[in-house]
DSSP file (Angstrom, degrees, kcal/mol; ACC not computed):
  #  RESIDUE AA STRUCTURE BP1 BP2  ACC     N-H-->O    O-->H-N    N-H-->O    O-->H-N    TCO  KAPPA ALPHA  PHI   PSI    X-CA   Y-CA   Z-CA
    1    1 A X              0   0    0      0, 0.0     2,-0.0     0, 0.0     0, 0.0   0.000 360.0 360.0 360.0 129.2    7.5  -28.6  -13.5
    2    2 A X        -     0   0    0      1,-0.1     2,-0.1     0, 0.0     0, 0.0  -0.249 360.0-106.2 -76.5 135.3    9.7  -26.1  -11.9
    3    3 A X        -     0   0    0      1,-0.2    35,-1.1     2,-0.0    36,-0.2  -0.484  24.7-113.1 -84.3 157.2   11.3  -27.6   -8.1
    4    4 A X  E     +A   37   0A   0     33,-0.2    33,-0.2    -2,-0.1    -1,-0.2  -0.161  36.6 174.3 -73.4 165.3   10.3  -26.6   -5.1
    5    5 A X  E     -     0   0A   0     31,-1.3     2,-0.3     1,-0.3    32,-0.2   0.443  64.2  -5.1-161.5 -18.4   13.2  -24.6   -3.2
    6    6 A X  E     -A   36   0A   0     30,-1.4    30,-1.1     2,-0.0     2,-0.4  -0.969  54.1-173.5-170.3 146.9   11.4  -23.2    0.1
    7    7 A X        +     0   0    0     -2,-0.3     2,-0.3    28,-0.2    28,-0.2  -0.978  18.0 152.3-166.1 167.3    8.2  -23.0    1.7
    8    8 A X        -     0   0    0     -2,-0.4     2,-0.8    26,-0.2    26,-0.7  -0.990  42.6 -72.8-177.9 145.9    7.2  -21.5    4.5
    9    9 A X  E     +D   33   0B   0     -2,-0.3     2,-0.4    24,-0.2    77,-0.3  -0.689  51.6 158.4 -80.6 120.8    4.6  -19.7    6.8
   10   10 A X  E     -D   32   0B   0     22,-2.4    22,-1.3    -2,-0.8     2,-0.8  -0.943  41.5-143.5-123.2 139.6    3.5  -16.2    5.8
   11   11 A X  E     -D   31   0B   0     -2,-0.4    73,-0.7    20,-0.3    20,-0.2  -0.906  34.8-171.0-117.0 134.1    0.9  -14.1    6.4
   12   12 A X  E     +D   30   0B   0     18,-3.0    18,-2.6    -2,-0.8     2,-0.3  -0.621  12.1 172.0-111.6 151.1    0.2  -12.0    2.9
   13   13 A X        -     0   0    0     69,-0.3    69,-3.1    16,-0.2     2,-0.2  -0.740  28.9-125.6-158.5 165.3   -2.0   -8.8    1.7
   14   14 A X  E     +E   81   0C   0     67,-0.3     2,-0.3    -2,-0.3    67,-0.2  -0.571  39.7 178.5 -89.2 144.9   -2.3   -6.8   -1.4
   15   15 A X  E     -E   80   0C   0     65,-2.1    65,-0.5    -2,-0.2     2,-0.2  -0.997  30.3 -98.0-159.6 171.1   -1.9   -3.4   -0.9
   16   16 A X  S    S-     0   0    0     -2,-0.3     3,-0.1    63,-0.1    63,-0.0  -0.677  90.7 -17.5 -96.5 162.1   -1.7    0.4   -2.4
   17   17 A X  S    S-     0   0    0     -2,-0.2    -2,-0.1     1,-0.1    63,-0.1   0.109  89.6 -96.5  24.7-159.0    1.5    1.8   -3.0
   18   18 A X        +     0   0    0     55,-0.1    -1,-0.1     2,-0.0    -2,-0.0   0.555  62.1 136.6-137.7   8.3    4.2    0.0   -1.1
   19   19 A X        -     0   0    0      1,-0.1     2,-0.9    -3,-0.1    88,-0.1  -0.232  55.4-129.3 -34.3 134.2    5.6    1.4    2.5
   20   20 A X        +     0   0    0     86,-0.2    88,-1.3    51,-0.0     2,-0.2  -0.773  48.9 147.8 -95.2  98.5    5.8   -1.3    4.4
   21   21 A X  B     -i  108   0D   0     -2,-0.9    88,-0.2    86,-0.2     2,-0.1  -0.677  44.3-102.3-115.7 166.8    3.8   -0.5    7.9
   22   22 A X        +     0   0    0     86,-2.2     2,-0.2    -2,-0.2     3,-0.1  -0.350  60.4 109.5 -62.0 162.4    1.6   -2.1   11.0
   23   23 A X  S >  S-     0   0    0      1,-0.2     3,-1.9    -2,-0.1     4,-0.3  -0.592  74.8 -58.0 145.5-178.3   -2.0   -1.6   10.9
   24   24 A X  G >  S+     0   0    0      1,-0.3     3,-4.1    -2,-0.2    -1,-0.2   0.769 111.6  69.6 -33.1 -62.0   -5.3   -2.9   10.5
   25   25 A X  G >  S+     0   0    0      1,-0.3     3,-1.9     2,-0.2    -1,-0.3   0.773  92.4  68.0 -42.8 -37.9   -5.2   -4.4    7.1
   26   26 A X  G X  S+     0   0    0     -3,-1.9     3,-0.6     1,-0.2    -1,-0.3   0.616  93.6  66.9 -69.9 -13.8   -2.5   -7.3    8.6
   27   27 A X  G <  S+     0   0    0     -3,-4.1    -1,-0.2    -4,-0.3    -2,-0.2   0.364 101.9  34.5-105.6  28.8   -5.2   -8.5   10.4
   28   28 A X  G <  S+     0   0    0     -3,-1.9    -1,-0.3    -4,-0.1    -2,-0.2  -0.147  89.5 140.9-140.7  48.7   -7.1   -9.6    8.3
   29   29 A X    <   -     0   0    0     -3,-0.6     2,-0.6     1,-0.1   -16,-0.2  -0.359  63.4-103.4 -83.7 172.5   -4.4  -10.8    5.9
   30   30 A X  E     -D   12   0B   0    -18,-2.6   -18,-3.0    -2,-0.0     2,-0.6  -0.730  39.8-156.7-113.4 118.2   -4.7  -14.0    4.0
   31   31 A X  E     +D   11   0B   0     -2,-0.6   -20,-0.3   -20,-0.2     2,-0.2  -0.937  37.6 126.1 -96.4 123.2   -2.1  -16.7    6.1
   32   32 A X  E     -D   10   0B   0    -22,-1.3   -22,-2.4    -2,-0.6     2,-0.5  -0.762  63.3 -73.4-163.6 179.8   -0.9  -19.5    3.9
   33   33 A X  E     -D    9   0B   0    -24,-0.2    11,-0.7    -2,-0.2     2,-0.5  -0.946  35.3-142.2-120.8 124.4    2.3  -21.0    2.9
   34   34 A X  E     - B   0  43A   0    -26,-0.7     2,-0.4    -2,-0.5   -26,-0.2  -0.795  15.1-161.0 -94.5 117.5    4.4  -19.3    0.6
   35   35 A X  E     - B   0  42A   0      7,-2.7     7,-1.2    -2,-0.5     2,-0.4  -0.756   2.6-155.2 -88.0 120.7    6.1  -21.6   -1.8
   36   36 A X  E     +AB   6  41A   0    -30,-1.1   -30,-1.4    -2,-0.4   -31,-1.3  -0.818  20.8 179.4-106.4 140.8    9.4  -20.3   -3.7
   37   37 A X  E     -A    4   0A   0      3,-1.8     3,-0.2    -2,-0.4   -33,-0.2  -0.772  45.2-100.8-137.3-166.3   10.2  -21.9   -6.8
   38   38 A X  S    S+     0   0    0    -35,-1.1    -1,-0.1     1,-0.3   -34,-0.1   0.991 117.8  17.6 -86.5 -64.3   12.4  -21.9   -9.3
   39   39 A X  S    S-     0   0    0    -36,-0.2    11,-0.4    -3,-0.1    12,-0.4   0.296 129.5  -0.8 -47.4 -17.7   10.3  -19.9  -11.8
   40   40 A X        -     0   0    0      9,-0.3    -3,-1.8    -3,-0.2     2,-0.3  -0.959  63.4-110.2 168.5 153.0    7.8  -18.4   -9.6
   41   41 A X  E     -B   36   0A   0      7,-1.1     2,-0.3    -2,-0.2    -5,-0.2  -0.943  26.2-159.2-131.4 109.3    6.3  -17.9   -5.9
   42   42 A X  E     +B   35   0A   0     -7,-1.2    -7,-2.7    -2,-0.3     2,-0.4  -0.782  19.7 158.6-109.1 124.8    3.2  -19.1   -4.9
   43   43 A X  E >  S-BC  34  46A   0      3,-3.0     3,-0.7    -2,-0.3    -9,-0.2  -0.961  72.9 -36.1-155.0 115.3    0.4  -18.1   -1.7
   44   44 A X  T 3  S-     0   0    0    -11,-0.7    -1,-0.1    -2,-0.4   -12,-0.0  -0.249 124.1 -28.9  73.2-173.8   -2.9  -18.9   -1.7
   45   45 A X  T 3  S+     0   0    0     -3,-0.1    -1,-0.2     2,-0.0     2,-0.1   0.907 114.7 108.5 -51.7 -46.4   -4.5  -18.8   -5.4
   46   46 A X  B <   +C   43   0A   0     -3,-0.7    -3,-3.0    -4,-0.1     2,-0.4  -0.137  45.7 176.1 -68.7 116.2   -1.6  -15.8   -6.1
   47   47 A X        -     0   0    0     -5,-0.2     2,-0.3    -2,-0.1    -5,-0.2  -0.838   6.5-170.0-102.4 145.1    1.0  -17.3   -8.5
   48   48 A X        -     0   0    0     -2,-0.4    -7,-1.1    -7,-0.2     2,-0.8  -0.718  15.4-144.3-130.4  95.2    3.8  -15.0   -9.7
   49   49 A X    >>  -     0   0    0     -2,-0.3     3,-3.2    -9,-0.3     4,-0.6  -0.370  17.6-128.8 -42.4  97.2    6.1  -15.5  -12.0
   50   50 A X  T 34 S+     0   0    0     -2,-0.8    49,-0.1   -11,-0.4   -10,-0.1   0.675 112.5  50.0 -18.6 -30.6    9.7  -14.1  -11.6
   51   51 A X  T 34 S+     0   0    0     -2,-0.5    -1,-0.3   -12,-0.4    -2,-0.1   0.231 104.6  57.4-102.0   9.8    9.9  -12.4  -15.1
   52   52 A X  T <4 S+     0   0    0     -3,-3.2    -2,-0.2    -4,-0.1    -1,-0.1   0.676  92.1 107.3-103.5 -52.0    6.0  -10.5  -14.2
   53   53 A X     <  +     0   0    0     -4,-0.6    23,-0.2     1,-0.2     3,-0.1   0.143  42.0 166.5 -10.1 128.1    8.6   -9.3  -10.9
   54   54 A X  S    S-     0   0    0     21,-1.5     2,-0.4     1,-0.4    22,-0.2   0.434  70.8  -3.9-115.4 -27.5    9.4   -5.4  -11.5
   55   55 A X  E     -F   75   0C   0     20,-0.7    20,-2.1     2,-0.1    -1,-0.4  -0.972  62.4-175.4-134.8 143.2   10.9   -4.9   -8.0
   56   56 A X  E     +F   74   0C   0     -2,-0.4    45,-2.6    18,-0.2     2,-0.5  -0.990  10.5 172.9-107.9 133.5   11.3   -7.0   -4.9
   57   57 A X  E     -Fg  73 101C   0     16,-1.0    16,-3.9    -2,-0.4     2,-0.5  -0.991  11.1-165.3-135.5 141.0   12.6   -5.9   -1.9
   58   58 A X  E     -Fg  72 102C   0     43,-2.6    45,-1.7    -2,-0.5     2,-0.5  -0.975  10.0-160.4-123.8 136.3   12.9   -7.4    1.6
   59   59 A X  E     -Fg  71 103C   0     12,-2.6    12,-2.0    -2,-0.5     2,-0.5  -0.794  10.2-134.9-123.2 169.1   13.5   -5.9    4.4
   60   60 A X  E     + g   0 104C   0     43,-2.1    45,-1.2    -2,-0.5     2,-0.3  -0.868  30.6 155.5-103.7 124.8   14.8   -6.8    7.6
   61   61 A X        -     0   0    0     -2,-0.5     8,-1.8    43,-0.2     2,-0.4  -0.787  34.9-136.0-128.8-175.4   13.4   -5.7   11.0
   62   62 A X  B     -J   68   0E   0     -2,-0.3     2,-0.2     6,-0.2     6,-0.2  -0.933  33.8-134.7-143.3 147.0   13.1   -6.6   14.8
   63   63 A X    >   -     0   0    0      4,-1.7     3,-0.9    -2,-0.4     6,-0.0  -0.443  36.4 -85.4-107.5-171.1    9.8   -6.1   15.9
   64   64 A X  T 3  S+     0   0    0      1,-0.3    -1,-0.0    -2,-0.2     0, 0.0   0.602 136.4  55.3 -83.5 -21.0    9.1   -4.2   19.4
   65   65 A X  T 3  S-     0   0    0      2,-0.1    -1,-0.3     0, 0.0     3,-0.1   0.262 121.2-117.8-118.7 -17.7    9.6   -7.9   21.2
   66   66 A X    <   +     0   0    0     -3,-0.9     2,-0.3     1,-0.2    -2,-0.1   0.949  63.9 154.3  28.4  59.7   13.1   -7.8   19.2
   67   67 A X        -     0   0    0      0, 0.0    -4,-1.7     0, 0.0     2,-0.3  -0.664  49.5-112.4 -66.0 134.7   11.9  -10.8   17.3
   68   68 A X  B     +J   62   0E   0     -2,-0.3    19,-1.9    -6,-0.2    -6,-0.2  -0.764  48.4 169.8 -74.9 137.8   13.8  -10.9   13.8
   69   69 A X        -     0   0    0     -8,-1.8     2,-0.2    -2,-0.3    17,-0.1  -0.377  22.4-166.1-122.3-171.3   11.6  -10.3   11.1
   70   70 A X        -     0   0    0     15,-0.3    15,-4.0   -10,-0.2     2,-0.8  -0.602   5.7-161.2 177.8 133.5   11.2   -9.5    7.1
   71   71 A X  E     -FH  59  84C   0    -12,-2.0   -12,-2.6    13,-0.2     2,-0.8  -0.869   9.7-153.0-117.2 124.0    8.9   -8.5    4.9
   72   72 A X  E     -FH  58  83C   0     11,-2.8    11,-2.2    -2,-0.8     2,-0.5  -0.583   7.7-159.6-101.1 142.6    9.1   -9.0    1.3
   73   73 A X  E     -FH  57  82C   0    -16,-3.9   -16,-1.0    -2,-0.8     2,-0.2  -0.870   8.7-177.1-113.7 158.4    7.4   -6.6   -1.2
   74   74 A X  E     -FH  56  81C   0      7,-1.5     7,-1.5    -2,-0.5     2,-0.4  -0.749   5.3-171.6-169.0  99.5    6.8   -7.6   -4.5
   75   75 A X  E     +FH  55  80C   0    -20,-2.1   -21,-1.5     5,-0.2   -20,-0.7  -0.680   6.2 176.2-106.6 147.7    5.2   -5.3   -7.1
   76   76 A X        -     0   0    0      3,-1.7   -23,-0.1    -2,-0.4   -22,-0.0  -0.487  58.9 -77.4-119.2-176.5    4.0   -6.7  -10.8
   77   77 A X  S    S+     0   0    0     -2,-0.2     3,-0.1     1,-0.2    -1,-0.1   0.837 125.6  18.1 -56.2 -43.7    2.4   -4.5  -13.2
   78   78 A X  S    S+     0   0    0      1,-0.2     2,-0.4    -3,-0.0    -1,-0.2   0.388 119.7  41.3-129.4  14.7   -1.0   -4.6  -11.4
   79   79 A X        -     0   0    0    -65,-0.0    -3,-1.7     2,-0.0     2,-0.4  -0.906  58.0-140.4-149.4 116.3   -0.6   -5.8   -8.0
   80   80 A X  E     -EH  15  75C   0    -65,-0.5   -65,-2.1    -2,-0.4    -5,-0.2  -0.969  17.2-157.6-109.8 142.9    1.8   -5.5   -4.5
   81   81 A X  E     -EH  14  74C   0     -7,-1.5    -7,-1.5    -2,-0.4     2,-0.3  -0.299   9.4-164.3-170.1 113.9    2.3   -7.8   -3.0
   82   82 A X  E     - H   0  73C   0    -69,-3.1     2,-0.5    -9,-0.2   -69,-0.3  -0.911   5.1-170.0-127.7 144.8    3.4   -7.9    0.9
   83   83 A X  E     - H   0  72C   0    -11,-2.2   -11,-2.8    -2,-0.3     2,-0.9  -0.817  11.5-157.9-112.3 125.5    4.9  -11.0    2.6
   84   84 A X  E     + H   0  71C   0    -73,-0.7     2,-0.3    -2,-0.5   -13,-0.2  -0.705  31.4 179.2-103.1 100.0    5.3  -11.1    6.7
   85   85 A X        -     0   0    0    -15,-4.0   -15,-0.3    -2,-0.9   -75,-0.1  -0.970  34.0-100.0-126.9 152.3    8.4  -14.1    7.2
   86   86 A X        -     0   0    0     -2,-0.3   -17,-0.2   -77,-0.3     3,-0.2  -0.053  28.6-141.4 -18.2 133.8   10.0  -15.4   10.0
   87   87 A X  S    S+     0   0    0    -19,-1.9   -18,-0.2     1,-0.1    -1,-0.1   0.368  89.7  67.0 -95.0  19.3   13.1  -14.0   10.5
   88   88 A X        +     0   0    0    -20,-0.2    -1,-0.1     4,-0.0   -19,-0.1   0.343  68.2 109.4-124.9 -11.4   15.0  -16.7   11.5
   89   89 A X    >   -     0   0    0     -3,-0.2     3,-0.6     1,-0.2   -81,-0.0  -0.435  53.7-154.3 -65.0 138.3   15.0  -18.9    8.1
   90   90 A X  G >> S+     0   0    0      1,-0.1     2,-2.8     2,-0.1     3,-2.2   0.922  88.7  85.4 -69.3 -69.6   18.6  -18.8    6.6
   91   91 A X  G 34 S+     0   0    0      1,-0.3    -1,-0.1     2,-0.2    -2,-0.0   0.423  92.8  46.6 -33.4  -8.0   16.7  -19.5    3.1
   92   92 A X  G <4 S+     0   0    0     -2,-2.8    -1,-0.3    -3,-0.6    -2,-0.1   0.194 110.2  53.8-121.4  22.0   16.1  -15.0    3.0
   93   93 A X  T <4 S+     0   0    0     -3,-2.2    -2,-0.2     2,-0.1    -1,-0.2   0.573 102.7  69.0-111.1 -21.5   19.3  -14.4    3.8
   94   94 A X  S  < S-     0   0    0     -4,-0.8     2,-0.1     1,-0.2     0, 0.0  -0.440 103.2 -58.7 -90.9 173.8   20.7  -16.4    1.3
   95   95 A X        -     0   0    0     -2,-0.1     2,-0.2     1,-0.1    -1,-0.2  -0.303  60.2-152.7 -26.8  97.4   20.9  -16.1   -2.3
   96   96 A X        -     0   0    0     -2,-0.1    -1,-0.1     2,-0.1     4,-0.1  -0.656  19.6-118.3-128.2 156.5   17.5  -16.0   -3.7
   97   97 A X  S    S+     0   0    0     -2,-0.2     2,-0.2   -60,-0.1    -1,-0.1   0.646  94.7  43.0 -37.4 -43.9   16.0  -17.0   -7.1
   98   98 A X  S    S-     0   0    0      1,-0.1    -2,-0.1   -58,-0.0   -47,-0.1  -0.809 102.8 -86.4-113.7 157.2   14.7  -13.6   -8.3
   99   99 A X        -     0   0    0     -2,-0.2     2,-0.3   -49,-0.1    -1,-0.1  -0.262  51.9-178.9 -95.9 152.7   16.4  -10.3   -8.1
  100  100 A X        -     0   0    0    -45,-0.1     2,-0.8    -4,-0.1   -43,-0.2  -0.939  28.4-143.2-154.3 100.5   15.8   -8.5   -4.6
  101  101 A X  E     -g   57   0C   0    -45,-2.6   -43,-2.6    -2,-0.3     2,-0.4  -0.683  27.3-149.4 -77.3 128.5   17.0   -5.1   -3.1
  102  102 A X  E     +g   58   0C   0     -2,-0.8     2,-0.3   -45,-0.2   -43,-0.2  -0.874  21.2 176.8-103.4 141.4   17.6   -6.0    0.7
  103  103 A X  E     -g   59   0C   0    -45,-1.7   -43,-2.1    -2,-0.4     2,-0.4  -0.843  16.6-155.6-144.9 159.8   16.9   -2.9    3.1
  104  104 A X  E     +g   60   0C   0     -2,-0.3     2,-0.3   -45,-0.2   -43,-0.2  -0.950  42.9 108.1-139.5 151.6   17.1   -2.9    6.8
  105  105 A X        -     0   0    0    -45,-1.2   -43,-0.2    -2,-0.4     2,-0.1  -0.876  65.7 -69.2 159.9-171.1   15.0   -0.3    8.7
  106  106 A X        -     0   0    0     -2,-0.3     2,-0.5   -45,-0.1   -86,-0.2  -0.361  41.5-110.0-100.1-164.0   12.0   -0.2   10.8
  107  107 A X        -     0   0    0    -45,-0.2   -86,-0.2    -2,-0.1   -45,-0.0  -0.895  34.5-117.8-124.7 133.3    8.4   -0.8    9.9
  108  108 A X  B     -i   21   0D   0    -88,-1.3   -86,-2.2    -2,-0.5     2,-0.3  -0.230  29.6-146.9 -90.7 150.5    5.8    2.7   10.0
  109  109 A X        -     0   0    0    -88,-0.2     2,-0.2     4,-0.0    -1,-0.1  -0.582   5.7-145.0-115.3-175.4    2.9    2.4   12.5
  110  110 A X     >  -     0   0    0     -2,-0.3     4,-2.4   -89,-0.1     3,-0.2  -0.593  40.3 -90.6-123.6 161.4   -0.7    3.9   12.2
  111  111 A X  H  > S+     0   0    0     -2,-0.2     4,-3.0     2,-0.2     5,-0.1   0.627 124.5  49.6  -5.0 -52.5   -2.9    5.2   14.7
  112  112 A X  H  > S+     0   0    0      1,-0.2     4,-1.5     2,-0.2    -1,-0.2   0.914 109.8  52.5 -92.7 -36.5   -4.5    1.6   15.3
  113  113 A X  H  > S+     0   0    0     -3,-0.2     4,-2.3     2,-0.2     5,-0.2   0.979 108.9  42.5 -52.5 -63.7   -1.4    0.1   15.7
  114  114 A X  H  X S+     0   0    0     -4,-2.4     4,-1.0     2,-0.2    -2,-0.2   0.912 118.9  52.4 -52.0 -38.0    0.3    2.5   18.4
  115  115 A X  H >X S+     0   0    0     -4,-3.0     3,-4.5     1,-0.2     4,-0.8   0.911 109.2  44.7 -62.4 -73.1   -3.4    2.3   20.4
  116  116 A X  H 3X S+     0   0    0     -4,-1.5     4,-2.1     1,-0.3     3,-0.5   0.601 113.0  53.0 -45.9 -48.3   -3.7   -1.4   20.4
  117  117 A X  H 3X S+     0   0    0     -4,-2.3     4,-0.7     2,-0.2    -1,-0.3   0.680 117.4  41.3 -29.6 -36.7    0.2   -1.5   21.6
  118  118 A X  H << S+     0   0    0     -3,-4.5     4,-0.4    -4,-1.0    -2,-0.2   0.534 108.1  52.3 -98.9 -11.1   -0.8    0.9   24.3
  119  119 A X  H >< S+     0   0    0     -4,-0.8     3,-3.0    -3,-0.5     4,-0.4   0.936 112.7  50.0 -81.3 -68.6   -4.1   -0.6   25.3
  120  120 A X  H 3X S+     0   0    0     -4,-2.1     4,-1.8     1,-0.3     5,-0.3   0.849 115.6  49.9 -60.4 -72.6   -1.9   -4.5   25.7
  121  121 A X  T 3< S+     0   0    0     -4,-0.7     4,-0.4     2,-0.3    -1,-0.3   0.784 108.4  46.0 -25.7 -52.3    0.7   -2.3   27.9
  122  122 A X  T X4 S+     0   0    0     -3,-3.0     3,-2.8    -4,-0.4     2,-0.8   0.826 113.7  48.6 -83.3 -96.2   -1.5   -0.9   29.9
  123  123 A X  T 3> S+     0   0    0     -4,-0.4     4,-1.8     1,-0.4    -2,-0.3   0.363 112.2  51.5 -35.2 -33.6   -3.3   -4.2   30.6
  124  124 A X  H 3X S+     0   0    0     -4,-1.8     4,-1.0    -2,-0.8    -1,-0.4   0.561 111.4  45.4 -79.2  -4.0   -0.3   -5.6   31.2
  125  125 A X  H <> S+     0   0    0     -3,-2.8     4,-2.3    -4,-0.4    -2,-0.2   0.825 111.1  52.5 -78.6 -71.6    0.6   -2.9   33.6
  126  126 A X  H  > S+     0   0    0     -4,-0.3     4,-1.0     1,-0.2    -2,-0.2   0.813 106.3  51.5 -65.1 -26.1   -2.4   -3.1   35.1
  127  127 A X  H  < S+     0   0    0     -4,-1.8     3,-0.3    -5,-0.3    -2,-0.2   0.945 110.0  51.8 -79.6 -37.8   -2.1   -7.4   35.6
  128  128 A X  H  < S+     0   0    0     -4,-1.0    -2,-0.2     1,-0.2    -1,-0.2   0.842 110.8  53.6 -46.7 -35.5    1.7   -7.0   37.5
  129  129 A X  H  <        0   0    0     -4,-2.3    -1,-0.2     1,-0.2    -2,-0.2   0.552 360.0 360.0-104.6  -3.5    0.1   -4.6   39.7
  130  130 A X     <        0   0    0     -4,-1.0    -1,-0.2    -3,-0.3    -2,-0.1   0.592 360.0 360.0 -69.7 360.0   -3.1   -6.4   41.2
């Protein structure tokens, strides 16, 4: 059996193509704990094996809160793969078991994203000023 090396909270979806954005689909993403191993990375029922891997990339953000973030993408043959982590773990900054292009940039909104941002604003607007 292949060691354990990291685990962690994530919240995960499958998705088409691979931009990494906000929107709808993240809320109803599957949250579990993503287990790195030596061999392979495991969330929820989805196992991957490192050698199934044709690209990973993580990328690095700050969210609007200028939280540190990352999302890791991970595309196989038939599936990608995107992973929501903490930014604050040393464990994705360091050296990591399977090969990884690291990118920094921000994260694409939608439509549902910017309203919901702007409805919470205004509500929050509106609760300082009563």
């Amino acid at each position: 059996m292949s060691e354990l090396l990291h685990r962690c909270l994530t919240k995960a979806r499958t998705i088409e193509g691979d931009a990494p954005q906000y929107g709808t689909q993240w809320i109803t993403s599957c949250r579990a704990v993503l287990k790195i191993y030596q061999d392979r990375l495991e969330c929820g029922n989805w196992r991957i094996q490192y050698n199934d891997i044709d690209e990973a990339v993580l990328y690095s953000f700050h969210s609007h809160f200028l939280l540190p973030g990352f999302l890791l993408m991970i595309r196989t043959n038939d599936q990608v793969y995107h992973f929501g982590l903490n930014g604050w773990s040393p464990f994705w900054k360091s050296k990591l078991p399977f090969n990884v292009i690291r990118k920094t940039g921000k994260i694409q909104h939608n439509w549902f994203s910017i309203m919901l941002r702007i409805i919470l604003i205004a509500y929050l607007i509106h609760l300082v000023l009563r």
